[in-house]
Backbone as CSV, one residue per row, in Angstrom:
resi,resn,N_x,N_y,N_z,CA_x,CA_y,CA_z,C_x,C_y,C_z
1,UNK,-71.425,88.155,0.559,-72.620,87.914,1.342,-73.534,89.127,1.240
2,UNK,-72.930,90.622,1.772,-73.665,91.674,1.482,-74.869,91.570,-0.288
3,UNK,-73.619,91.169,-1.270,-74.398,91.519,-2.532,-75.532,90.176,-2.720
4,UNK,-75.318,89.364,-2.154,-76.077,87.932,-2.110,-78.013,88.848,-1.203
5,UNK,-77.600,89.272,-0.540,-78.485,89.660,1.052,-79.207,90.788,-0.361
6,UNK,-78.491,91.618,-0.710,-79.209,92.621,-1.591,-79.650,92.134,-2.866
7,UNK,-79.609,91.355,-3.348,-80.308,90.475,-4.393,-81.473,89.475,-4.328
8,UNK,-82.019,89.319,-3.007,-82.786,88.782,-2.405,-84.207,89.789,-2.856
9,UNK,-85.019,88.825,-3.483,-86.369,89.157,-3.999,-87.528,88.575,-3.769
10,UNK,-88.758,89.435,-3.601,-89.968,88.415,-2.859,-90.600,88.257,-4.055
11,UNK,-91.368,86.752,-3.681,-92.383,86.192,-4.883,-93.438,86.153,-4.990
12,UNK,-93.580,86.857,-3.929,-94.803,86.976,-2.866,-95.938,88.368,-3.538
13,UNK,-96.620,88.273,-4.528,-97.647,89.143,-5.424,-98.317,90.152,-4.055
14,UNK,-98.010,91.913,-4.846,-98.266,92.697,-3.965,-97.294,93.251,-2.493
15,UNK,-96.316,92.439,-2.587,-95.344,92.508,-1.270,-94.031,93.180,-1.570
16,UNK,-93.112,94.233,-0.955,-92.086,94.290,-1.462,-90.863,94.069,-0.601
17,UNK,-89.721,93.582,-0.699,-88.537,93.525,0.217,-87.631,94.850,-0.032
18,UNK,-87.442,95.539,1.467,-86.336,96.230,1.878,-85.123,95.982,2.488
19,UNK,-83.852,96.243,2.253,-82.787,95.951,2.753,-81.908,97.160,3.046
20,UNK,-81.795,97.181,4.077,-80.896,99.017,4.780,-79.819,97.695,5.615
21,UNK,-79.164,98.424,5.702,-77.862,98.637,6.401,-76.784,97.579,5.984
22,UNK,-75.971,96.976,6.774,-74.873,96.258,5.792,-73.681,95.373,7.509
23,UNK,-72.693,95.125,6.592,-71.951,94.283,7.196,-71.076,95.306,7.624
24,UNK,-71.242,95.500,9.310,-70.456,96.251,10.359,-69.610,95.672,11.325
25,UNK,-69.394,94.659,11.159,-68.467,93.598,11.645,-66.952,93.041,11.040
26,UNK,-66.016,93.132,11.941,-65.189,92.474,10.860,-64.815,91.785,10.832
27,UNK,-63.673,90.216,10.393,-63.715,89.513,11.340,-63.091,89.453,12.100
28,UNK,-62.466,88.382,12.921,-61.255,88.270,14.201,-60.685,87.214,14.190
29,UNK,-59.761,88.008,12.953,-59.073,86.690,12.509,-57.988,86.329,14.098
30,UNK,-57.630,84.595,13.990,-56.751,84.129,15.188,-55.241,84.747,15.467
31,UNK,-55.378,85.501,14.370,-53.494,86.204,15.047,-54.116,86.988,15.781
32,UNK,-54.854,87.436,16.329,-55.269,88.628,17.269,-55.375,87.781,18.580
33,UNK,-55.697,86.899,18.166,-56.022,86.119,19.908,-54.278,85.392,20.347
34,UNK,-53.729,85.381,19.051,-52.755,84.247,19.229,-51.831,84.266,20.752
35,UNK,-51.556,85.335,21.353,-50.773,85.513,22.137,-51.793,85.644,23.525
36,UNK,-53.015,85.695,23.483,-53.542,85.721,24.622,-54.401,83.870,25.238
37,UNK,-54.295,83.223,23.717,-54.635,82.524,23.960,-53.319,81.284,24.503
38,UNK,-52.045,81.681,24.172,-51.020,81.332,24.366,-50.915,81.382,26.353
39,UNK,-51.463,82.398,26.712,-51.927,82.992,28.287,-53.182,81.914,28.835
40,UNK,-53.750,81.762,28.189,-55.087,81.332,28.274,-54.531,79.739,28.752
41,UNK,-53.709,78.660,28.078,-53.342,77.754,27.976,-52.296,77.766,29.293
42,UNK,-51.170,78.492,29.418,-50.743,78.735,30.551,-51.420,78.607,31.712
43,UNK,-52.531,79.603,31.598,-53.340,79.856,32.994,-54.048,78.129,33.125
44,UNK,-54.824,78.113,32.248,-55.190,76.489,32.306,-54.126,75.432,33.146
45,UNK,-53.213,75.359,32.265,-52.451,74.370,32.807,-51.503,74.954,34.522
46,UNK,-51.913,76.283,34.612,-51.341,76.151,36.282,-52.046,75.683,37.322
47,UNK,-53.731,75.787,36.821,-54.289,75.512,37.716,-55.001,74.214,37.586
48,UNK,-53.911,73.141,37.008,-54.308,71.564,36.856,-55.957,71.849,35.925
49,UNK,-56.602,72.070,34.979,-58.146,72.513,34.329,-57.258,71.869,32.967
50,UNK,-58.037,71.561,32.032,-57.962,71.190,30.563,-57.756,72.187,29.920
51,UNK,-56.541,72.133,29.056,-56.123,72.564,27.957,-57.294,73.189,27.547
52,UNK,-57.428,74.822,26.939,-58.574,75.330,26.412,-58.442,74.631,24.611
53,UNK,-59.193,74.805,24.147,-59.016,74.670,22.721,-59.740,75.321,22.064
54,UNK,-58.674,75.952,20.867,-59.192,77.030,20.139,-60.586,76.465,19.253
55,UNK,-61.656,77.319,18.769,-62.439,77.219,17.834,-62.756,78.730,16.805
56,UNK,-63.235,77.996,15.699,-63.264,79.012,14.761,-65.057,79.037,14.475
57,UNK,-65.753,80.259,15.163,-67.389,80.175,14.846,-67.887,80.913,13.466
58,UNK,-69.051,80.573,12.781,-69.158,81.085,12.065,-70.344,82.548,13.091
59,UNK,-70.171,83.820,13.176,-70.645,84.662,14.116,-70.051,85.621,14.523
60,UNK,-70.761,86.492,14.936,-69.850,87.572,15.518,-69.940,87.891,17.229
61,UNK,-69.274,88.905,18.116,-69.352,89.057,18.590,-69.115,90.331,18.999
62,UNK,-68.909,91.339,20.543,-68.369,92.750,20.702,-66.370,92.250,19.904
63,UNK,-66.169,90.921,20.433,-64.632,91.150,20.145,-64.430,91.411,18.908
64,UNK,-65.227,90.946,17.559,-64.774,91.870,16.922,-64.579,93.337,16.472
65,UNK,-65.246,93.912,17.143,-64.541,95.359,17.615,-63.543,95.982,17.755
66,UNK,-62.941,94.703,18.975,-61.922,95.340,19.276,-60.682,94.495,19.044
67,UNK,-61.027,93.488,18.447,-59.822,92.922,17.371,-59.664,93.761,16.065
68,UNK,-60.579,94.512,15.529,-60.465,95.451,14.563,-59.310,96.671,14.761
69,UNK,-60.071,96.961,16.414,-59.285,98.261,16.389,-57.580,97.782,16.856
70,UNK,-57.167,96.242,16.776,-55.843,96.131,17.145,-55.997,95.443,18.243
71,UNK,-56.378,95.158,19.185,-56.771,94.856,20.751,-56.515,93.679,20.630
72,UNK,-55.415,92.229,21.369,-55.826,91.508,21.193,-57.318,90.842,21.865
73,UNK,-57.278,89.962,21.526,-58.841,89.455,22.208,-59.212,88.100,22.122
74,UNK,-59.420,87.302,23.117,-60.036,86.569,23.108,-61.841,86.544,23.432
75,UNK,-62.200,85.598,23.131,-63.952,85.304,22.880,-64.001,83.695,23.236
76,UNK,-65.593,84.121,24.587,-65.444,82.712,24.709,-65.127,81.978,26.220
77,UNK,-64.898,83.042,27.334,-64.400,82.836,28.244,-65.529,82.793,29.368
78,UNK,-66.802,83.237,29.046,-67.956,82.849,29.372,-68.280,81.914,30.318
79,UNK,-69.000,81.335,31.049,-70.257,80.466,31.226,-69.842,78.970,30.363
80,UNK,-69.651,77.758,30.420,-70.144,76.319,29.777,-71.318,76.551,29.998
81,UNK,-72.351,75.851,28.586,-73.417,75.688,28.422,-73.551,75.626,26.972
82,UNK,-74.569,75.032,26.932,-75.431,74.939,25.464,-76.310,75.317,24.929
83,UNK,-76.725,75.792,23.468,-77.889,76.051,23.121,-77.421,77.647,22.951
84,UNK,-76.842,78.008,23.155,-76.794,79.414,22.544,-77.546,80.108,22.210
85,UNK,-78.368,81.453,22.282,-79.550,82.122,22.122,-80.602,81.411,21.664
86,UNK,-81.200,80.293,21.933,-81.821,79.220,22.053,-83.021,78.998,22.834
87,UNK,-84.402,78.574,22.665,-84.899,78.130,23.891,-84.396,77.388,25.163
88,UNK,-83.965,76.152,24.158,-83.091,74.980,25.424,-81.650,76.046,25.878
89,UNK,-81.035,77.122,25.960,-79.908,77.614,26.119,-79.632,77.130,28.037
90,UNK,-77.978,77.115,28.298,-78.304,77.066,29.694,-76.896,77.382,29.927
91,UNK,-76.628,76.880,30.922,-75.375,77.110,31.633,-74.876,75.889,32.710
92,UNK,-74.048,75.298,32.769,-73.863,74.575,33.280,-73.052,75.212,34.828
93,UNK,-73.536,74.926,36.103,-73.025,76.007,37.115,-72.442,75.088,37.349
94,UNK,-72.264,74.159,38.011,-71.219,73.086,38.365,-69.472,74.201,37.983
95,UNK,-70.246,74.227,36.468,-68.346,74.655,35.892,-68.154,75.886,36.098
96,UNK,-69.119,76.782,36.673,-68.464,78.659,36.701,-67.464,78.778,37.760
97,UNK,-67.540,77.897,39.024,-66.073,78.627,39.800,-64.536,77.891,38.862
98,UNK,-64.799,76.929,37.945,-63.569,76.790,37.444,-63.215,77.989,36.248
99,UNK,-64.756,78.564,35.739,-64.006,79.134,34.547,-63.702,80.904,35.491
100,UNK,-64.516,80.983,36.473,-63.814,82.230,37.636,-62.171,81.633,37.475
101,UNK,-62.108,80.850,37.854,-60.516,81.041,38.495,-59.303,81.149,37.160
102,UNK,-60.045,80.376,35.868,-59.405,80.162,35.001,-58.921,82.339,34.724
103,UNK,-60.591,82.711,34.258,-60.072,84.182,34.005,-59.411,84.861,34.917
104,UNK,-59.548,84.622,36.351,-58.372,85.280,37.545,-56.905,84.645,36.995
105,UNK,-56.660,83.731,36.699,-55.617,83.086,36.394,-54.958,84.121,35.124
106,UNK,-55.858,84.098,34.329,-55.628,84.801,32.846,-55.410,86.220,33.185
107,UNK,-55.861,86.822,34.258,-55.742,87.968,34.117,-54.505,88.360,34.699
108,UNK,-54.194,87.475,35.700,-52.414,87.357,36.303,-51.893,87.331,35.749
109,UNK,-52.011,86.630,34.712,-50.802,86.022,33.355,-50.978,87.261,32.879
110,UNK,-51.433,87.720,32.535,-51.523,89.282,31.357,-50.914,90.540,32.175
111,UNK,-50.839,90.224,33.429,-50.448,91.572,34.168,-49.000,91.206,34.178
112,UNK,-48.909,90.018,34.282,-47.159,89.873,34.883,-46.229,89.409,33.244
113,UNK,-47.042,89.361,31.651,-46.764,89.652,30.577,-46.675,90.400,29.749
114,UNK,-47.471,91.848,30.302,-47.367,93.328,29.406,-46.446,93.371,29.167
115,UNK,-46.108,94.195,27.698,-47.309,94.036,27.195,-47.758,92.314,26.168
116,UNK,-49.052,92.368,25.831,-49.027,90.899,25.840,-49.142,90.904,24.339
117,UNK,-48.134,89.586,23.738,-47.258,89.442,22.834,-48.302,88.994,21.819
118,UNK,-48.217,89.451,20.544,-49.329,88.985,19.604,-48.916,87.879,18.666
């Protein structure tokens, strides 16, 4: 992708394209989440809420950071809503005290699982 991004040329008479900096991201791949999301599903199912289900985005986020540096991590535990950095973007409030309790839930599970299993 980097060498694709730097091969990029304007056609545009009189104009020129610059390209600085590069791919500082890495990714986050799912063995990093595997054991928290294993928590995640737990916590779900204690507190009667739907099964979370994993997804794979094309994007980045801070977690890959700190799935880089080893950390597991999940992404995603957010707000329901749609539209994502979007005009139409939103949030659906109805669902934030379930996804509150879900991460209180998750965060029990992780205290009473240290350390938490990858």
């Amino acid at each position: 992708m980097d060498l694709e991004i730097r091969e990029l040329r304007t056609s545009v008479d009189g104009t020129s394209l610059g390209i600085a900096g590069g791919m500082h991201r890495a990714p986050m791949p799912t063995s990093v989440s595997r054991g928290l999301f294993t928590l995640a599903r737990s916590a779900a199912g204690s507190l009667g809420l739907p099964e979370p289900s994993g997804v794979s985005v094309g994007g980045a986020s801070d977690g890959n950071f700190t799935a880089a540096a080893g950390c597991p991590t999940l992404d995603g535990l957010g707000a329901v809503g749609d539209g994502a950095h979007a005009e139409g973007e939103h949030v659906l409030v109805a669902a934030l005290p379930e996804r509150a309790a879900l991460l209180r839930q998750l965060i029990d599970e992780i205290r009473l699982a240290a350390p938490i299993p990858l």
